[in-house]
C-alpha angles and dihedrals in degrees: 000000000000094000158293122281099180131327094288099041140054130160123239125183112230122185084356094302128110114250125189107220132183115251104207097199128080104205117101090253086192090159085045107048102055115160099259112017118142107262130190127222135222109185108226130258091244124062102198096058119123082239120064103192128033109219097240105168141022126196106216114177091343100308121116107228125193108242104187111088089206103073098066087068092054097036090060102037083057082052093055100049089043090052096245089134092061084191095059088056112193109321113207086220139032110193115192120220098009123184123229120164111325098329131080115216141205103243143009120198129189139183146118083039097304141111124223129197116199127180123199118211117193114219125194097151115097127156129172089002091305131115114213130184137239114021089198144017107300118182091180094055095054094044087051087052092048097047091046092059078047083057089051091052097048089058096268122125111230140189149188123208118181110196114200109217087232162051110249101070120117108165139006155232158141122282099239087170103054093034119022099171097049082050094061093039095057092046087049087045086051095041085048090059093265104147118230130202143173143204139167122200159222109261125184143131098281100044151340120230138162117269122172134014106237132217115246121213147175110278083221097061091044096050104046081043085067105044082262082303089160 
């Protein structure tokens, strides 16, 4: 990794040559993007594109992170169908990208006459053991969380998973610090009857894959846990 030139960009020097390659994440990733650190490539579907490689993973200390926001949506959607949210039972249909309010959101599930939201968060960003989202202010995040306690309200039922791009979480939550206001708008989701999980996952060469359901707890009780450590 040499450095970022905006969210959707970064520079990487290949056989000694410099490559601009598409980072497909929008968070800011600074533990992540060290100058050199050792990056892996993806090339992208497309041939044609101005970028010939997407960044798709970062070893930091040793640990292989998953740096594409766009896998945890697939990832979970692949556990659902395969039962592995027992809450969710076997929904007859799985929409990708659904509307509800103003938000659009990842996936849309339906079956024994109910609709399910369900919003996917993707999480690299893990200290002390701990993932925490966001790394940086996200609008967005906090209006998903809000329409999906509207959704609650409406008589849908409604989730958040948030799926950390590696192995070393143990626990999560969510990043008060970084982002007060998403913060208050999960615990009010959650209050509201929104479910919430979290996962971390196996990351190598071959393949990614979820791994364990996290705890998630309070960032208070996790900070002052840690002498304010986070």
């Amino acid at each position: 990794f040499v450095r970022r030139v905006n969210r959707f960009l970064a520079v990487v020097e290949l056989d000694a040559v410099e490559e601009r390659v598409h980072v497909a994440n929008s968070g800011r990733l600074r533990e992540l993007f060290v100058p050199g650190a050792r990056v892996w490539l993806n090339p992208a579907a497309n041939p044609g594109r101005k970028t010939a490689y997407d960044l798709a993973l970062v070893e930091a200390d040793g640990v292989l992170v998953s740096a594409d926001a766009r896998l945890p949506n697939a990832l979970v959607a692949e556990a659902i169908a395969e039962g592995i949210f027992a809450e969710f039972g076997k929904p007859e249909t799985i929409v990708r990208e659904s509307t509800f309010g103003e938000s659009r959101f990842d996936l849309m599930l339906e079956g024994e006459g109910a609709r399910r939201y369900v919003e996917v968060k993707s999480v690299t960003l893990v200290e002390n053991g701990v993932g925490l989202f966001p790394d940086s202010p996200t609008v967005r995040g906090a209006k998903h969380l809000n329409t999906l306690a509207e959704a609650v309200e409406a008589g849908h039922r409604a989730a958040v998973v948030f799926v950390i791009q590696r192995r070393d979480a143990n626990t999560f939550a969510t990043n008060d610090e970084a982002d007060p206001a998403l913060a208050e708008a999960f615990r009010s989701a959650v209050d509201t009857g929104v479910n919430a999980y979290a996962f971390n996952c196996l990351v190598s060469l071959r393949e990614i894959k979820l791994d364990r359901q996290l705890e998630i707890v309070p960032f208070k009780a996790i900070a002052g846990s840690q002498g304010q450590g986070l």
